[in-house]
DSSP file (Angstrom, degrees, kcal/mol; ACC not computed):
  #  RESIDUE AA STRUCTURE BP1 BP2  ACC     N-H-->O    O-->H-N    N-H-->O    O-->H-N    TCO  KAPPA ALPHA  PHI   PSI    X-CA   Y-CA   Z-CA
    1    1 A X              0   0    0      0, 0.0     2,-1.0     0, 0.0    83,-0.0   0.000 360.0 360.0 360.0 141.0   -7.6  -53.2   26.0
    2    2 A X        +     0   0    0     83,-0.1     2,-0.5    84,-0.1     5,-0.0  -0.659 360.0 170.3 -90.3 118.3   -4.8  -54.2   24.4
    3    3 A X        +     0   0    0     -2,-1.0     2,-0.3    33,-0.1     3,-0.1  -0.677  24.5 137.5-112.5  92.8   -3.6  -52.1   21.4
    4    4 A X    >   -     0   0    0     -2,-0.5     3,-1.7     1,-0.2    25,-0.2  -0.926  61.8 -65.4-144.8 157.1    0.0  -53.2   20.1
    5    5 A X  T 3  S+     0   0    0     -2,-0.3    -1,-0.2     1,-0.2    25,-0.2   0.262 119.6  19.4 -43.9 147.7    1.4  -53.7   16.8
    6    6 A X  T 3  S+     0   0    0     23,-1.9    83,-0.4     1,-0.3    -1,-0.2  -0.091  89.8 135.1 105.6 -43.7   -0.1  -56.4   14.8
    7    7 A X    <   -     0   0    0     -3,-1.7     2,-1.0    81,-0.2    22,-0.6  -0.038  52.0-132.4 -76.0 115.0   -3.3  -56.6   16.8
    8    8 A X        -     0   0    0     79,-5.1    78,-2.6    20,-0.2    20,-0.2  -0.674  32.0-179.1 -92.9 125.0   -6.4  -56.9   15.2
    9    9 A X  E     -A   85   0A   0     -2,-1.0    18,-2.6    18,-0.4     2,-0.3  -0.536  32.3-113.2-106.2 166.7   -9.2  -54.5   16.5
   10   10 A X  E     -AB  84  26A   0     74,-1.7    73,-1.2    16,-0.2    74,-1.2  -0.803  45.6-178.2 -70.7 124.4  -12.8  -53.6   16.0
   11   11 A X  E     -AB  82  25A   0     14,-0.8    14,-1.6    -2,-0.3     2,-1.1  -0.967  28.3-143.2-152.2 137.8  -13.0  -50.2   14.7
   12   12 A X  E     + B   0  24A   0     69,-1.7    12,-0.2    -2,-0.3    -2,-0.0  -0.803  22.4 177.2 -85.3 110.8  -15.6  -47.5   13.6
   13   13 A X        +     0   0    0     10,-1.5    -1,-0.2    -2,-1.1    11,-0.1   0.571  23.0 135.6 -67.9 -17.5  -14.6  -45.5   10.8
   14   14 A X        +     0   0    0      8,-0.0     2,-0.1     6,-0.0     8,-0.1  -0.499  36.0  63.8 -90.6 166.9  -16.9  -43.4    9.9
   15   15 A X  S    S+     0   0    0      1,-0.1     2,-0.2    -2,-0.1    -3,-0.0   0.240  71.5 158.5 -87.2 154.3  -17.3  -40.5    9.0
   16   16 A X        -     0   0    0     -2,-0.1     2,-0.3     4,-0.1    -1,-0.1  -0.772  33.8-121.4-128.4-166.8  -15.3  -41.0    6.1
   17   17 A X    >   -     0   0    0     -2,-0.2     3,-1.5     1,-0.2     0, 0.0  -0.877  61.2 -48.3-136.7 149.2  -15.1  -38.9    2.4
   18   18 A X  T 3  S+     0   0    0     -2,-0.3     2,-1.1     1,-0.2    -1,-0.2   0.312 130.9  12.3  18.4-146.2  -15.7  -40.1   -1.1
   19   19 A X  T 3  S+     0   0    0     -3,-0.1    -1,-0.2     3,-0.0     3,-0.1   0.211  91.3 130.5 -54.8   5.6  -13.6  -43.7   -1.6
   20   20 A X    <   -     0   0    0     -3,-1.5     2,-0.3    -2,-1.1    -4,-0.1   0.028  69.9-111.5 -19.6 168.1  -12.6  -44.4    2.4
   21   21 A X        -     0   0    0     52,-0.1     2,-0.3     2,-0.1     4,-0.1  -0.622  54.3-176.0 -69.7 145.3  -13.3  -47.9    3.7
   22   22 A X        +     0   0    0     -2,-0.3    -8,-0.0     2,-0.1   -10,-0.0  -0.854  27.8  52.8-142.0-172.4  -16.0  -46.8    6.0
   23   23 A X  S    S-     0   0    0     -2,-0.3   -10,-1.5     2,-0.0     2,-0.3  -0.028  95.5 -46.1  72.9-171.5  -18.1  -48.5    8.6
   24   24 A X  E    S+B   12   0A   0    -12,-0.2   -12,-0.3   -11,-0.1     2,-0.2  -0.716  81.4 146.2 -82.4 123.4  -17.4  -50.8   11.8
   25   25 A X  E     -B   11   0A   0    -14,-1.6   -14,-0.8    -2,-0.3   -16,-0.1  -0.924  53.1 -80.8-160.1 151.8  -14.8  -53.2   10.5
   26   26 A X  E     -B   10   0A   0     -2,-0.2    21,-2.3   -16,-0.2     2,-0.5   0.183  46.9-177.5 -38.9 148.8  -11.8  -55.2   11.3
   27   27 A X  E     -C   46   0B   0    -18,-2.6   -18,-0.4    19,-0.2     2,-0.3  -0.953  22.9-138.4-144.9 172.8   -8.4  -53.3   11.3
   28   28 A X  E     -C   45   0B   0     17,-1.5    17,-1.6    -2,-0.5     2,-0.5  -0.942  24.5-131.5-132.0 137.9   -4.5  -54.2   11.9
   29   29 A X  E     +C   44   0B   0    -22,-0.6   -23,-1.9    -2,-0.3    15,-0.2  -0.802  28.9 174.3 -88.1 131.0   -2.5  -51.6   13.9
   30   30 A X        +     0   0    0     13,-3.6     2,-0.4    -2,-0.5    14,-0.1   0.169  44.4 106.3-119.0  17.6    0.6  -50.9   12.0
   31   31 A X  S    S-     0   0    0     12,-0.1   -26,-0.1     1,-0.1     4,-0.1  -0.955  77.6 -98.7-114.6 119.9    1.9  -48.2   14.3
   32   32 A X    >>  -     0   0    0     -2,-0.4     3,-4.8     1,-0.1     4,-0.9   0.149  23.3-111.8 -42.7 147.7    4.7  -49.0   16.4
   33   33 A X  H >> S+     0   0    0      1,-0.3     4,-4.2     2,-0.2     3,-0.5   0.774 111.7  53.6 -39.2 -39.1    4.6  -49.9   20.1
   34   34 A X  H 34 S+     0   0    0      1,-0.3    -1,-0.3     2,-0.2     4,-0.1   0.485 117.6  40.8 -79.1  -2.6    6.3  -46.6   21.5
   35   35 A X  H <4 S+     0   0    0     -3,-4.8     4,-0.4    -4,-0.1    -1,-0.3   0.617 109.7  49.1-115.5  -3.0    3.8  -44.9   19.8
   36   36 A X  H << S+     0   0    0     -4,-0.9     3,-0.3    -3,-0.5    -2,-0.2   0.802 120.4  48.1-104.2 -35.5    0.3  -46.9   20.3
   37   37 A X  S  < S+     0   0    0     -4,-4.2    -1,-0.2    -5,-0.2    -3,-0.2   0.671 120.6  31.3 -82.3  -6.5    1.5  -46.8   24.4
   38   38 A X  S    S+     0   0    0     -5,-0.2     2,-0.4     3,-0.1    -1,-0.2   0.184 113.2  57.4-136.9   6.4    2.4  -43.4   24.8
   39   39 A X  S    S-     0   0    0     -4,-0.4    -1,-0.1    -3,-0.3    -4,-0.0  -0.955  71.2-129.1-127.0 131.9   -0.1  -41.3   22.2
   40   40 A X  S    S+     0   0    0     -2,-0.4    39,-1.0    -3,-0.1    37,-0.1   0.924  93.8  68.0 -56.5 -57.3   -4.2  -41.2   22.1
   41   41 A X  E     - D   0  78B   0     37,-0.2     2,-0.3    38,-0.1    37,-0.2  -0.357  65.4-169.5 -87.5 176.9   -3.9  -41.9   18.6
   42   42 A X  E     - D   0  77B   0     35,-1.4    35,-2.9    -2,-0.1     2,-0.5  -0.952  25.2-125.8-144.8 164.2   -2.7  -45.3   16.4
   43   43 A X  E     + D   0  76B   0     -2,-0.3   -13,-3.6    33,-0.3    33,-0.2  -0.913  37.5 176.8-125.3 106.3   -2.0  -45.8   12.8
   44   44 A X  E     -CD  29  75B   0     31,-5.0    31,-1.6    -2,-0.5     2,-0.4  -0.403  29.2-141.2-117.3-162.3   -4.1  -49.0   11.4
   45   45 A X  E     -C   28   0B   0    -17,-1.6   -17,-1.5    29,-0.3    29,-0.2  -0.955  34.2-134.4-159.6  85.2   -4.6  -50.6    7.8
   46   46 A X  E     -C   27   0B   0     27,-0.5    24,-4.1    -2,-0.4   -19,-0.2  -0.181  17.8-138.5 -37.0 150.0   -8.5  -51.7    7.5
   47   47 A X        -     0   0    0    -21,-2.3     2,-0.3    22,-0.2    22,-0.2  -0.386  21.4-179.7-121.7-142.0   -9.3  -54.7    6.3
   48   48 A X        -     0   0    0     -2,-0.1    20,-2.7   -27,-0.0     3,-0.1  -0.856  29.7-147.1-172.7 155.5  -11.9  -56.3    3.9
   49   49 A X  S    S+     0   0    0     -2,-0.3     2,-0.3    18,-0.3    17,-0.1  -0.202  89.0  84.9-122.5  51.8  -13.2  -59.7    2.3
   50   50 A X  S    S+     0   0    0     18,-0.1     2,-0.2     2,-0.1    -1,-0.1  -0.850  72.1 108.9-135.4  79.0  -14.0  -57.8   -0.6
   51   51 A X        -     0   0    0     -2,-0.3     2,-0.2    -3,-0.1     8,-0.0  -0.856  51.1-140.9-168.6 177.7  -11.0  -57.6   -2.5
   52   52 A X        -     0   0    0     -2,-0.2     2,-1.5    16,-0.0    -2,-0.1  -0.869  49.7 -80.8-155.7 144.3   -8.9  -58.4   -5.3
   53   53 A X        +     0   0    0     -2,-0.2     2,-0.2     3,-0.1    15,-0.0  -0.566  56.9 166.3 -96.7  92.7   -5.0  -59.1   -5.6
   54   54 A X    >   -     0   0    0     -2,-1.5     3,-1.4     1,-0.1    -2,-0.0  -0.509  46.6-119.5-103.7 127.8   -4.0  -55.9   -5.6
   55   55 A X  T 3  S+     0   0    0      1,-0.2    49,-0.1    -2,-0.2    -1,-0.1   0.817 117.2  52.2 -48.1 -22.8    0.4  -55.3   -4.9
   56   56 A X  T 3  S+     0   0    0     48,-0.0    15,-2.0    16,-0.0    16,-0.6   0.260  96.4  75.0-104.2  23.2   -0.9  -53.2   -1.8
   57   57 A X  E <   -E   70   0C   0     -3,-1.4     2,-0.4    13,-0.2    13,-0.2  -0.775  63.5-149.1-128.3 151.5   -3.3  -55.8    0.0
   58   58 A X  E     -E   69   0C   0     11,-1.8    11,-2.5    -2,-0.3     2,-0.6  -0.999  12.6-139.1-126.9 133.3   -2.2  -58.7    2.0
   59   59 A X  E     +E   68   0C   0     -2,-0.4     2,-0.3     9,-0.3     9,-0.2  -0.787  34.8 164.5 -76.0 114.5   -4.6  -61.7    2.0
   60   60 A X  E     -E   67   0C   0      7,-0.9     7,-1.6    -2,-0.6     2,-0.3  -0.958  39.3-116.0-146.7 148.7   -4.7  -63.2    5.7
   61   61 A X  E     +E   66   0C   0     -2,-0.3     5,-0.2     5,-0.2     2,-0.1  -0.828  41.5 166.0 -99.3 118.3   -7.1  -65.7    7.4
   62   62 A X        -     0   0    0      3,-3.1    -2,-0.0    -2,-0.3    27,-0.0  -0.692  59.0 -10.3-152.1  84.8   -9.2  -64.0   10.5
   63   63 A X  S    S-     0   0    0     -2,-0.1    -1,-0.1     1,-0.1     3,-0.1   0.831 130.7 -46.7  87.2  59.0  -12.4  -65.3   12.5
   64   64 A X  S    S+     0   0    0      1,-0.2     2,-0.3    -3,-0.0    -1,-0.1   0.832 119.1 101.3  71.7  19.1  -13.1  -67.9   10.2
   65   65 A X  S    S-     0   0    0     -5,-0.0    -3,-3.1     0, 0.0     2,-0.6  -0.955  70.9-120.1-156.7 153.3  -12.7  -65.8    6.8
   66   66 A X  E     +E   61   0C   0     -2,-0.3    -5,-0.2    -5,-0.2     2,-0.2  -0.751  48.7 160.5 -92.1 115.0  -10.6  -65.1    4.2
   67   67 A X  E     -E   60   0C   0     -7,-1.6    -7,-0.9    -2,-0.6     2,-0.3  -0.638  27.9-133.5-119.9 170.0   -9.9  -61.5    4.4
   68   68 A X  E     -E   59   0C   0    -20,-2.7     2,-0.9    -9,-0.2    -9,-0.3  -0.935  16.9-127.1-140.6 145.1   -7.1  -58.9    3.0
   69   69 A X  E     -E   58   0C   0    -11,-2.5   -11,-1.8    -2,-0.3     2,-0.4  -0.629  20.8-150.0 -75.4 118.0   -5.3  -56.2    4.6
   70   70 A X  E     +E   57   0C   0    -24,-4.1   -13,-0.2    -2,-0.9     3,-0.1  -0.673  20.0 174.2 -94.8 129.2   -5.8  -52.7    2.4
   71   71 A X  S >  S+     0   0    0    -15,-2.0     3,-0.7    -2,-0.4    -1,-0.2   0.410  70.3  67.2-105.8  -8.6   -2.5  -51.0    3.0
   72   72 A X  T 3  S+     0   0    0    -16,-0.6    -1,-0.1     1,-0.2   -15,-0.1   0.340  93.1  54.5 -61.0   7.3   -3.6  -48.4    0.6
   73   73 A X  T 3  S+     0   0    0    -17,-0.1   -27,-0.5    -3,-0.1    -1,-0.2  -0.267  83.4 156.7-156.3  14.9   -6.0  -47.3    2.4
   74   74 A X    <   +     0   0    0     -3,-0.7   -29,-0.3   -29,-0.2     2,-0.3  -0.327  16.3 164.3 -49.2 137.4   -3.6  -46.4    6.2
   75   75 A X  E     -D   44   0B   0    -31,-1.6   -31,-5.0     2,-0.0     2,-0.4  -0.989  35.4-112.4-153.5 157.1   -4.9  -44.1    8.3
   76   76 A X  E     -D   43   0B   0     -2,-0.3   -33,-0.3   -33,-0.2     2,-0.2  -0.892  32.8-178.8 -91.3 134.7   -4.7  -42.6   12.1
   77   77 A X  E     -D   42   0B   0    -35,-2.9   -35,-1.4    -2,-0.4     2,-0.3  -0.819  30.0-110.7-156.1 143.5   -7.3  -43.0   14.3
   78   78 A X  E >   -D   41   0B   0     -2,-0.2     3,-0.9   -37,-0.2   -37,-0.2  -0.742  32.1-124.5 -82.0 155.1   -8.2  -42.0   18.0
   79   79 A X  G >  S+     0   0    0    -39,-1.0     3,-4.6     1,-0.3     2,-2.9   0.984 102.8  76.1 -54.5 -76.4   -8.2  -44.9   20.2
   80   80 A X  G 3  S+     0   0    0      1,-0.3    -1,-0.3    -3,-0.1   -39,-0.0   0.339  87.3  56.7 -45.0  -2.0  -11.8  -44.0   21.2
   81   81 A X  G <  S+     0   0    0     -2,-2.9   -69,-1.7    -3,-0.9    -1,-0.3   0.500  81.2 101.4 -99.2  -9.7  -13.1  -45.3   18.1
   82   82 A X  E <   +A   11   0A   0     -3,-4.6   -71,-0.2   -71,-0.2     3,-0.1  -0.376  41.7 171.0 -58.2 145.7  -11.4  -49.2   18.9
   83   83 A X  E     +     0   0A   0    -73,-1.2     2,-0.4     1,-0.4   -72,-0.2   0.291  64.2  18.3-131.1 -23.5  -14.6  -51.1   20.2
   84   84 A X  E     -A   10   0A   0    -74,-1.2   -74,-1.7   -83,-0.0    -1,-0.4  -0.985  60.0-152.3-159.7 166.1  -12.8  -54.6   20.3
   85   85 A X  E     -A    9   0A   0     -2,-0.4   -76,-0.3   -76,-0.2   -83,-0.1  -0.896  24.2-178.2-146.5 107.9   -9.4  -55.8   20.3
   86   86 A X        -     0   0    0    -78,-2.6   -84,-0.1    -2,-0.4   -79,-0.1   0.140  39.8 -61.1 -50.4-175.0   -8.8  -59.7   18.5
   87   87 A X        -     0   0    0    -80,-0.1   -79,-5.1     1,-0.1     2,-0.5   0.191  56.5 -97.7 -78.2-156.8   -6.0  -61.6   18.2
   88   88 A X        -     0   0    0    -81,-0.2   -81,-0.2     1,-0.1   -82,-0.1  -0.732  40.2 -84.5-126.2 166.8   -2.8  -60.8   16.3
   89   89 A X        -     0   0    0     -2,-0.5     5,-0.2   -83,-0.4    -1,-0.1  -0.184  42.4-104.5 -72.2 153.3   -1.6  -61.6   13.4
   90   90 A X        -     0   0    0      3,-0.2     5,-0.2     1,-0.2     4,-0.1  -0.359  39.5-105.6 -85.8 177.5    0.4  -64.9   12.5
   91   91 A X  S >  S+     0   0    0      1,-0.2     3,-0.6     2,-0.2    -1,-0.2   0.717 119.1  49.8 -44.9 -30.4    4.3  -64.6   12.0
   92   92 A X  T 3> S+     0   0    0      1,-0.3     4,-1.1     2,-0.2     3,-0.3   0.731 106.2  50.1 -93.3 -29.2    4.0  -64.9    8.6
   93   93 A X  T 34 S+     0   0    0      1,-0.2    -1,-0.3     2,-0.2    -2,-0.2   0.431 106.3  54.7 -82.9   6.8    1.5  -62.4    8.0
   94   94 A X  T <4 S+     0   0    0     -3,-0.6    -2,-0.2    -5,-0.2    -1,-0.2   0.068 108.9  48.8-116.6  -5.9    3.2  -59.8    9.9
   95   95 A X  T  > S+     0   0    0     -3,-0.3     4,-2.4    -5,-0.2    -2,-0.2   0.521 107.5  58.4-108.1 -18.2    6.4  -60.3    7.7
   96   96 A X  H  X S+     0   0    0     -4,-1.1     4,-3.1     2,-0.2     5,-0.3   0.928 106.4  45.4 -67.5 -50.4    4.1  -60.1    4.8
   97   97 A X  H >4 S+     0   0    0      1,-0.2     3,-2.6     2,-0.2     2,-1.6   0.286 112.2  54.8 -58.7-111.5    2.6  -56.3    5.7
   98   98 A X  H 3> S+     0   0    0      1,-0.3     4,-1.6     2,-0.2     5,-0.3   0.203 107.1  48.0 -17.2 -32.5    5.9  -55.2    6.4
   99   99 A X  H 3X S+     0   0    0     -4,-2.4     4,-0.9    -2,-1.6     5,-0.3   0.882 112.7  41.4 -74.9 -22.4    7.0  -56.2    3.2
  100  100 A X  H << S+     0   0    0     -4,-3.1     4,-0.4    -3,-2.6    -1,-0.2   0.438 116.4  59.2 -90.0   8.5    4.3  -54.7    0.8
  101  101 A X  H  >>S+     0   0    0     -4,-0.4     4,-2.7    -5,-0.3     5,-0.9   0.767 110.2  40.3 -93.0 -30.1    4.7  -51.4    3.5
  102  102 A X  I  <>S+     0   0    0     -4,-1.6     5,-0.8     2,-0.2    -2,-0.2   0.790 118.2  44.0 -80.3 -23.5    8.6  -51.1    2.6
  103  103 A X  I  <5S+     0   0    0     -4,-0.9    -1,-0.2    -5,-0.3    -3,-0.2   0.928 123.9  44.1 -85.7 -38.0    8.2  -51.7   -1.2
  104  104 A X  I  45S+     0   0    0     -4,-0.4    -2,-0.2    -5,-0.3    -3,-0.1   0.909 131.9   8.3 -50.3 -58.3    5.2  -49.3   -0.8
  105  105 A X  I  <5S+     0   0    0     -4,-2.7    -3,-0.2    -5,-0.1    -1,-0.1   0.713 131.4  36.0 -95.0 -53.4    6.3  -46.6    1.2
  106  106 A X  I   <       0   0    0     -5,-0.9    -4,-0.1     1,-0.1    -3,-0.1   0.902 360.0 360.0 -90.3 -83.3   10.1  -46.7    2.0
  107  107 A X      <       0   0    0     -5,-0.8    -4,-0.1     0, 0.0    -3,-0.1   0.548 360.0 360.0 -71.9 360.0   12.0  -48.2   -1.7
């Protein structure tokens, strides 16, 4: 299966605690390549189409729905909880996470 940056997979979350995203749901791998090919875990971004435009969500179009990617919400995950691997995300939505991760996270 392919798991490499960008890629949207199937993924079980639970168990989770108090405000988590929980349950089986789309996700975006945000973790870089050298680390998603060479480590058991990767570092994804859930997503939702239950949202609000929030500075730390990216709105992106995925299986027919209007979805967003919660980057407030990042976490690491063992592979063994991917179940499905999609496609990947377009150019433009992959320059969008990176920006809301650098104004979030790095500046």
């Amino acid at each position: 299966m392919e798991l490499d940056q960008y890629r949207i997979i199937m993924v079980n979350l639970d168990p989770t605690i108090g405000s988590e995203i929980r349950k089986i749901r789309p996700c975006v791998i945000i973790s870089p390549n050298e680390l998603n090919f060479n480590i058991k875990t990767i570092t994804v971004a859930p997503m939702t189409t239950k949202s609000h435009a929030y500075p730390t969500r990216v709105q992106v179009h995925h299986n027919k729905q209007n979805g967003w990617i919660v980057l407030d919400q990042i976490r690491t995950i063992d592979k063994q909880r991917v179940i499905k691997s999609y496609g990947k995300l377009s150019v433009k939505e992959t320059e969008e996470v990176k920006r809301v991760i650098r104004e979030t996270f790095v500046e």
